[in-house]
Residue, then its C-alpha position, 0 to 999 in steps of 0.5 A: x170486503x170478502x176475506x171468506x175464502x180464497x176460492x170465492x176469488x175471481x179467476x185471473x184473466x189469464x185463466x179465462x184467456x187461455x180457457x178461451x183459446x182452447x175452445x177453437x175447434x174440436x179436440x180429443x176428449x178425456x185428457x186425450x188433447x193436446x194440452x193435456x199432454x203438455x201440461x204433463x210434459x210442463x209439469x215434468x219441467x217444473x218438478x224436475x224429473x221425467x219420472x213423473x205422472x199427472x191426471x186432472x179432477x176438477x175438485x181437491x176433495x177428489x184429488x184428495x181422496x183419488x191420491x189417498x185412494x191409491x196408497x191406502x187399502x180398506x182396511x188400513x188407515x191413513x196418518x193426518x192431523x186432527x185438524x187436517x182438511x181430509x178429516x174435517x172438511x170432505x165428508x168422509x170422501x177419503x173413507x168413502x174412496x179408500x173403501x173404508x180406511x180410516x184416518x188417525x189422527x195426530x197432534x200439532x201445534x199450529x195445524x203441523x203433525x208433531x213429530x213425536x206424535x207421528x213417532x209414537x203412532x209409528x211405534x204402535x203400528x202393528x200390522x200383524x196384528x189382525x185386530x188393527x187398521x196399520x197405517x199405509x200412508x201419511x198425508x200432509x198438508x202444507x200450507x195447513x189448515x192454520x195457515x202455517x207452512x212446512x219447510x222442505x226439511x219438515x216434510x221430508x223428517x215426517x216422509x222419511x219417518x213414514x217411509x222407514x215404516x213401510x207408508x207412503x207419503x200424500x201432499x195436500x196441496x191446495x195452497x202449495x204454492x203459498x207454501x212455496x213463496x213463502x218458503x222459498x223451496x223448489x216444487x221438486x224440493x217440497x215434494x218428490x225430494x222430501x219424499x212424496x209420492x202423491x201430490x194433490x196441486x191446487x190451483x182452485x185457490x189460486x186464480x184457477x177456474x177448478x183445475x187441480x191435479x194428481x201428481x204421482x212420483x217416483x215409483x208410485x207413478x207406476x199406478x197412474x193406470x189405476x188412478x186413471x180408472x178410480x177417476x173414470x169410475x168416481x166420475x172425475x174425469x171431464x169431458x172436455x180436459x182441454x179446458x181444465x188443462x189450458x187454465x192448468x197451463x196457464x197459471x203455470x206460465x212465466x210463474x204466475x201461480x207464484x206471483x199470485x201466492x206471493x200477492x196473497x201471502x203479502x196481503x196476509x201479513x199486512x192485515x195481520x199486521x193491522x190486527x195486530x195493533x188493535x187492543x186487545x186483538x190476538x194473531x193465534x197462528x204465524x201467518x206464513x201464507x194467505x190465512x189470518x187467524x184472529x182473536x178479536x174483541x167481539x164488539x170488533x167482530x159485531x162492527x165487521x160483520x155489521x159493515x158487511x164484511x165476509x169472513x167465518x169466526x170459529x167458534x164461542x173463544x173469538x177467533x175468526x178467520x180471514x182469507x186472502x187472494x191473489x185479487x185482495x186489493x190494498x183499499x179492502x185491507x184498509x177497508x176492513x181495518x178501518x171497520x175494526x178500529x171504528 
């Protein structure tokens, strides 16, 4: 019963197979292969627009900080919510890449930037004013740190807000895909349509191995020469990118990264559902991807974490959190729902 997280989860077989093939024989090394140029070009066909540059890291704080690290100066900031995972979860890695910038941080309910709050920080930016940090991007997560997910519509009012103020507009992706199933947006609708211009795709969490992927649009795609010299410098850039690439490719193949976030995305809402009806328990955020935020009676909490099952409670108010993946099976949901009710 591990609903820690959904990068705990084992990688799909397909994963492995094709990371298998592609160890026949020698290739080109730093993303010079054959299978990192067509995963570029399958990328391309999946958003929709030649217009379009890719380069792969093997971790989304790198992904994360490499994006923001080409949309944000030192000495400016970047728009995020006060709980997104760039400010709370990568140890200062988007400071540390940007050369200094600083994140500002705004409100919203269930992990989504509030639009007022975006607004108000737009009005206040100034960057004629030489004691400031102005704003030079914003960055969204979708899904959020909550769980909860962005309509295409959503994205682009906060894109096209950011945009009328001159900053560029950061995806967080890690979970892209389960806010794609959930949706049932394109991934040219969630991103370059809705006016993103750096995309960090996570496939880590969604059967991958530690394929995620920096995705540049439109005119920002122009600086794919310096990104790929911040991933040489950052030391981001594998060797051996076939192998990344091949399990990149992989998920992307007949839709499985969506088959798989749909699979996790299901088995959220089905133990939300089982939580739901036990006395005195509490969903506190909509579940619309593979996160259930749970406030439990703390002796449910003690039987759950006396059976053994894996997952991280948040704090002294009750609410735990649990993940799914593409891999939790029916019989584990059962499992830790019996365990509840005991």
């Amino acid at each position: 019963m591990n609903f820690s997280s959904d990068t705990a989860a084992p990688a799909h077989p397909d994963v492995l197979a094709a990371m298998a093939e592609a160890n026949a024989g020698p290739a080109p090394s730093y993303g010079n292969d054959a299978l990192t140029e067509a995963l570029r070009a399958r990328l391309r066909e999946i958003f929709e627009t030649g217009d379009l540059a890719a380069t792969v890291v093997t971790s989304g704080t790198g992904s994360n900080a490499l994006a923001l690290s080409l949309l944000t100066p030192g000495h400016g900031a970047v728009l995020c919510h006060e709980a997104a995972h760039i400010h709370e979860h990568e140890r200062g890695a988007p400071e540390f890449f940007t050369g200094g910038a600083k994140l500002q941080l705004l409100e919203g309910d269930h992990g989504r930037i509030a639009m007022p709050a975006l607004e108000a920080a737009l009005d206040h930016r100034n960057p004629d004013f030489v004691h400031e940090c102005p704003a030079f991007a914003l960055s969204v997560s979708n899904l959020t740190e909550f769980g909860t997910a962005y309509s295409a519509e959503a994205v682009a009012a906060r894109a096209d807000a950011a945009k009328a103020d001159g900053l560029s507009v950061h995806l967080d992706g890690a979970r892209f895909a389960n806010a794609l199933a959930f949706t049932g947006a394109s991934p040219a609708e969630m991103s370059w349509r809705a006016g993103v211009d750096a995309l960090s795709l996570g496939f880590t969490k969604n059967g991958g191995v530690s394929a995620e992927i920096v995705i540049l649009f439109g005119e920002t795609a122009a600086k794919f020469g310096e990104l790929e010299a911040r991933r040489k410098r950052a030391g981001l850039m594998p060797p051996k990118t076939r192998f990344t690439s091949a399990e990149a490719l992989a998920m992307l193949k007949d839709g499985l990264w969506l088959t798989l976030a749909a699979r996790a995305n299901a088995s959220a809402r089905a133990l939300a559902e089982g939580f739901a009806a036990i006395d005195g328990a509490e969903i506190v955020h909509p579940v619309e991807g593979n996160l259930v935020f749970a406030r439990l009676p703390q002796p449910v909490i003690d039987r759950l974490q006396g059976e053994g099952a894996a997952f991280y409670p948040l704090g002294g108010d009750r609410v735990c959190r649990f993940v799914c993946s593409w891999a939790t099976t029916e019989d584990e949901i059962a499992g830790l729902l019996d365990a509840a009710r005991t």
